[in-house]
mmCIF file of the C-alpha atoms, coordinates in Angstrom:
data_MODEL
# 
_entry.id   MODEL 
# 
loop_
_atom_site.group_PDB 
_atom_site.id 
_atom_site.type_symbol 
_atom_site.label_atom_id 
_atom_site.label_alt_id 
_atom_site.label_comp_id 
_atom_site.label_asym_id 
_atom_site.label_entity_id 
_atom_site.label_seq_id 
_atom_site.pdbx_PDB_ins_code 
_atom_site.Cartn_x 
_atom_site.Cartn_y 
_atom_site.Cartn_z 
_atom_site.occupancy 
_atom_site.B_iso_or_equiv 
_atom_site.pdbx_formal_charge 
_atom_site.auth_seq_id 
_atom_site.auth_comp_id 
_atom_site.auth_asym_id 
_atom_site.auth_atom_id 
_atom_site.pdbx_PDB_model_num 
ATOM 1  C CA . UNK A 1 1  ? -16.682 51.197 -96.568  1.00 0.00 ? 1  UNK A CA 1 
ATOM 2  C CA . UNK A 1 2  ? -16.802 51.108 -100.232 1.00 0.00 ? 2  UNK A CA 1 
ATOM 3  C CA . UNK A 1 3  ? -13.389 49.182 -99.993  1.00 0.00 ? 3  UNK A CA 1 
ATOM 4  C CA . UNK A 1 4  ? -15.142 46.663 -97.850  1.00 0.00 ? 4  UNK A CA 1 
ATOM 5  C CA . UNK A 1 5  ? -18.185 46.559 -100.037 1.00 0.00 ? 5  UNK A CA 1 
ATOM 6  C CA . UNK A 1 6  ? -16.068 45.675 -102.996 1.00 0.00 ? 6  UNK A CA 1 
ATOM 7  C CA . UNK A 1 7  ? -13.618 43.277 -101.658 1.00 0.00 ? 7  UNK A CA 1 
ATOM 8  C CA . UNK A 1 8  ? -17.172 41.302 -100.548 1.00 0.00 ? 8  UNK A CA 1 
ATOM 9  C CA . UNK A 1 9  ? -18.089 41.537 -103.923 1.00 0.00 ? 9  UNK A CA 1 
ATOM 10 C CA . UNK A 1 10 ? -14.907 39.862 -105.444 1.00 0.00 ? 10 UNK A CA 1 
ATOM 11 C CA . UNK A 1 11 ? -15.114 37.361 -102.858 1.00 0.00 ? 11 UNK A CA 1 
ATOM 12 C CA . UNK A 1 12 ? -18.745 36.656 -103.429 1.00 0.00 ? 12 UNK A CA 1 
ATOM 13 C CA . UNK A 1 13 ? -17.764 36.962 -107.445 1.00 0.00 ? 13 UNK A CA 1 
ATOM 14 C CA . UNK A 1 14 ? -14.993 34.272 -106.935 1.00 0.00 ? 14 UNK A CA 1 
ATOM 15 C CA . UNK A 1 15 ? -17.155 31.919 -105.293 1.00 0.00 ? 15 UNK A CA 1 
ATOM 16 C CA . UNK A 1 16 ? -20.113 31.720 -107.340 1.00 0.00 ? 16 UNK A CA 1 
ATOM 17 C CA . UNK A 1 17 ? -17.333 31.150 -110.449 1.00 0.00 ? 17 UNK A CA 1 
ATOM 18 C CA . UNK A 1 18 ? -16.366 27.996 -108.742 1.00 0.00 ? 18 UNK A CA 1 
ATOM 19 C CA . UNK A 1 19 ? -19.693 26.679 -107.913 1.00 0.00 ? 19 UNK A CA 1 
ATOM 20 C CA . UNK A 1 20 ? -20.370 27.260 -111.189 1.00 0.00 ? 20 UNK A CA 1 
ATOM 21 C CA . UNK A 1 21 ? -18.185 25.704 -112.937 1.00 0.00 ? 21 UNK A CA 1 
ATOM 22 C CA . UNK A 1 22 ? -18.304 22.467 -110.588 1.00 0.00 ? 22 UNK A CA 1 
ATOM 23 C CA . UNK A 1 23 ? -21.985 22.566 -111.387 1.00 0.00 ? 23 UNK A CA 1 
ATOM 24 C CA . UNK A 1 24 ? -21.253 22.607 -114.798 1.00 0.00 ? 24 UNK A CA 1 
ATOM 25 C CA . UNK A 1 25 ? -18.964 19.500 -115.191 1.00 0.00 ? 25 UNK A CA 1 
ATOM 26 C CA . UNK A 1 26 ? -21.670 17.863 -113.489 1.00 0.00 ? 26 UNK A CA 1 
ATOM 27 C CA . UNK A 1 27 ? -24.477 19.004 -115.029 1.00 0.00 ? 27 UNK A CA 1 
ATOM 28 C CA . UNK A 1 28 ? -22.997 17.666 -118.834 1.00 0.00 ? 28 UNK A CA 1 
ATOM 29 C CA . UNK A 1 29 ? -23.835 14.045 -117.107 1.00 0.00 ? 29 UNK A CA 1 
ATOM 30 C CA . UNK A 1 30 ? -27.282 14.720 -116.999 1.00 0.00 ? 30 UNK A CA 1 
ATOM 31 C CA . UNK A 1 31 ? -28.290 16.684 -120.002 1.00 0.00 ? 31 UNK A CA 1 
ATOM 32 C CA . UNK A 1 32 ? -26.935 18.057 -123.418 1.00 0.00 ? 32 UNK A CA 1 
ATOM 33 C CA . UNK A 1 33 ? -24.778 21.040 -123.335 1.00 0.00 ? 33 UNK A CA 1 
ATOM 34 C CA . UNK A 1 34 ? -27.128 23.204 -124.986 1.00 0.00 ? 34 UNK A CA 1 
ATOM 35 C CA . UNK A 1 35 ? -30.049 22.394 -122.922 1.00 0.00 ? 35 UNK A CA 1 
ATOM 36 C CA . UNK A 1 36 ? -27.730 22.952 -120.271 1.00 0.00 ? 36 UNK A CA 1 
ATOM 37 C CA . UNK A 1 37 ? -26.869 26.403 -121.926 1.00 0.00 ? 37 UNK A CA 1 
ATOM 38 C CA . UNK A 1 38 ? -30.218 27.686 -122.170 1.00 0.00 ? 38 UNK A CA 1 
ATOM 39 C CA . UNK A 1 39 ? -30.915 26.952 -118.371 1.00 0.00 ? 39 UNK A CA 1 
ATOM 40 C CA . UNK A 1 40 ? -28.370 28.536 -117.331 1.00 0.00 ? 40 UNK A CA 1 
ATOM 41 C CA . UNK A 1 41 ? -28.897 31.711 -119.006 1.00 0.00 ? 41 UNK A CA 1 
ATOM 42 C CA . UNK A 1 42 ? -33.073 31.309 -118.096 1.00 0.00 ? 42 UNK A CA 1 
ATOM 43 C CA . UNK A 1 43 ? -31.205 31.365 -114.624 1.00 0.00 ? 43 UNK A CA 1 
ATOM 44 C CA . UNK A 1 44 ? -29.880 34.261 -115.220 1.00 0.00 ? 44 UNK A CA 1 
ATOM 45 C CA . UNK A 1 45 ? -32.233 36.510 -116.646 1.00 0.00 ? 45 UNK A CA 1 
ATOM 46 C CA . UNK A 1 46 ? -34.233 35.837 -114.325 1.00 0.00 ? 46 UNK A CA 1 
ATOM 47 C CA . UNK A 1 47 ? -31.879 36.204 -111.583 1.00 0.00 ? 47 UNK A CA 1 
ATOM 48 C CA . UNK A 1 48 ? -30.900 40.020 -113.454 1.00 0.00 ? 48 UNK A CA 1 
ATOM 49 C CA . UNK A 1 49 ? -35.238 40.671 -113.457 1.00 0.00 ? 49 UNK A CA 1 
ATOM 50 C CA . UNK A 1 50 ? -35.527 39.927 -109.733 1.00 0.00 ? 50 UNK A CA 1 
ATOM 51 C CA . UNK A 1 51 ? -32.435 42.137 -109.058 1.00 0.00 ? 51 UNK A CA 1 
ATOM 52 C CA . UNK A 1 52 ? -33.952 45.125 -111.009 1.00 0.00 ? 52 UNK A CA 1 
ATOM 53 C CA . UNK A 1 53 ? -37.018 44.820 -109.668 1.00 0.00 ? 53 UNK A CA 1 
ATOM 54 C CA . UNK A 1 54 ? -35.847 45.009 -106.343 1.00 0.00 ? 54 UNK A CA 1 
ATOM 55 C CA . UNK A 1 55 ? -33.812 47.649 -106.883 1.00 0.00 ? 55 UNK A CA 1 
ATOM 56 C CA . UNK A 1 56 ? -36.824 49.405 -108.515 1.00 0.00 ? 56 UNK A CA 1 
ATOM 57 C CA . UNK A 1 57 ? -38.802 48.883 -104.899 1.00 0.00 ? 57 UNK A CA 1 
ATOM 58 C CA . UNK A 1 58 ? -35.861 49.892 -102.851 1.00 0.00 ? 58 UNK A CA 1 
ATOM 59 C CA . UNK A 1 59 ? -36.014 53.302 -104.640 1.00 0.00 ? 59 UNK A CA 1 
ATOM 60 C CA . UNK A 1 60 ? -39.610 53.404 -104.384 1.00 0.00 ? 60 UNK A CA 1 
ATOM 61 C CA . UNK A 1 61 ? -39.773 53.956 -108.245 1.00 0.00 ? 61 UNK A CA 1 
ATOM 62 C CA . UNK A 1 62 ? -42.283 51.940 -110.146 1.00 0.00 ? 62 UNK A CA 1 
ATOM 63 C CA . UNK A 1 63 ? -40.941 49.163 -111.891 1.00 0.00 ? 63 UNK A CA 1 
ATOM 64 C CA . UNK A 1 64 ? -40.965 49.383 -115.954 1.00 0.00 ? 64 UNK A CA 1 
ATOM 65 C CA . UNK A 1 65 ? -39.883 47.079 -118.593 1.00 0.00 ? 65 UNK A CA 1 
ATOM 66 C CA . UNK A 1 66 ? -38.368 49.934 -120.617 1.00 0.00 ? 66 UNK A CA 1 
ATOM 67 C CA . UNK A 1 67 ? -36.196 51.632 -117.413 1.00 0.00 ? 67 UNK A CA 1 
ATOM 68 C CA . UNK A 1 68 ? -35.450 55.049 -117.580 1.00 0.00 ? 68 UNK A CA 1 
ATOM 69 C CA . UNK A 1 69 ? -36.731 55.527 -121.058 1.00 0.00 ? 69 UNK A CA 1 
ATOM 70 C CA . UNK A 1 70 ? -39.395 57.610 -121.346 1.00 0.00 ? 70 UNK A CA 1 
ATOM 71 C CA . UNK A 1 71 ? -40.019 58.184 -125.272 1.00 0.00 ? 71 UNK A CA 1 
ATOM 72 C CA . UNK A 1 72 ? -40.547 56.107 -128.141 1.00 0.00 ? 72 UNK A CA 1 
ATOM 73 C CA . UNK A 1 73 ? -37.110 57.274 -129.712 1.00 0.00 ? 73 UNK A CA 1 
ATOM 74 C CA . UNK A 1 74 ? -35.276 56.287 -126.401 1.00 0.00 ? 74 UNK A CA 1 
ATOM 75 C CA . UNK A 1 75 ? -37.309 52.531 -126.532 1.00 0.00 ? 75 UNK A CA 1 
ATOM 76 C CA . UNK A 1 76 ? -36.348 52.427 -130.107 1.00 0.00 ? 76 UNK A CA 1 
ATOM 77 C CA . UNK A 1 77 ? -32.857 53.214 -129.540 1.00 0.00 ? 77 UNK A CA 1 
ATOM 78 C CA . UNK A 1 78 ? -33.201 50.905 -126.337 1.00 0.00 ? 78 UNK A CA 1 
ATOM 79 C CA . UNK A 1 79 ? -34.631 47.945 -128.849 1.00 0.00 ? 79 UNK A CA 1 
ATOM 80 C CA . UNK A 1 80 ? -32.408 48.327 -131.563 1.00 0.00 ? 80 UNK A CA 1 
ATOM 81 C CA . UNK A 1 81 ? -29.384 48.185 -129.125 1.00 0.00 ? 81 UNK A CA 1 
ATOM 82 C CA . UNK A 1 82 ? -30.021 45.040 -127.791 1.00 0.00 ? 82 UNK A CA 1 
ATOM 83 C CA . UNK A 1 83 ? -30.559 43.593 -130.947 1.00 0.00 ? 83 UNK A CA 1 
ATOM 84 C CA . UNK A 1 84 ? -27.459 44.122 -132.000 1.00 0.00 ? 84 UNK A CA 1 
ATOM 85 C CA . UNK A 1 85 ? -25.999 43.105 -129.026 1.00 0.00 ? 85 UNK A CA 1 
ATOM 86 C CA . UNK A 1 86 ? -27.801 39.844 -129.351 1.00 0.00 ? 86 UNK A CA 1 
ATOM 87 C CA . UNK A 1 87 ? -26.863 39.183 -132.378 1.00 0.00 ? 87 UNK A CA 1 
ATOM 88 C CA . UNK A 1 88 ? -23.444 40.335 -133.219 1.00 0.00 ? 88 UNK A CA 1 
# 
């Protein structure tokens, strides 16, 4: 099953690369490549809150901004992170 699972997922990975790229070339007719840029990663992060969220009612767990971390130290560490992630 989990074979199954992740063949799907390359398949599924594979085709949303190619429709993604296609929408791409033609989206740089229509507006300026940054522009462009920042909707597609709006798209995304949207996309990735959507996902979590969902995951979060699957599990019945309530659905936090900060995940699994519980203490300031953890946010902090959580914050500073993704700050350098961001920006490195």
């Amino acid at each position: 099953m989990k074979k199954a699972w992740g063949s799907a997922a390359m398949i599924a990975a594979t085709i949303l690369w190619g429709v993604a790229f296609s929408a791409q070339s033609s989206g740089m007719k229509f507006i300026e490549p940054m522009v462009f840029t920042a909707l597609r990663s709006m798209v995304g992060v949207l996309s990735l809150c959507a996902v979590i969220v969902l995951f979060d009612l699957v599990k019945v767990k309530k659905a936090t901004f900060w995940g699994t971390a519980e203490s300031s130290a953890e946010r902090k560490e959580l914050v500073t992170g993704g700050l350098l992630c961001g920006t490195v």
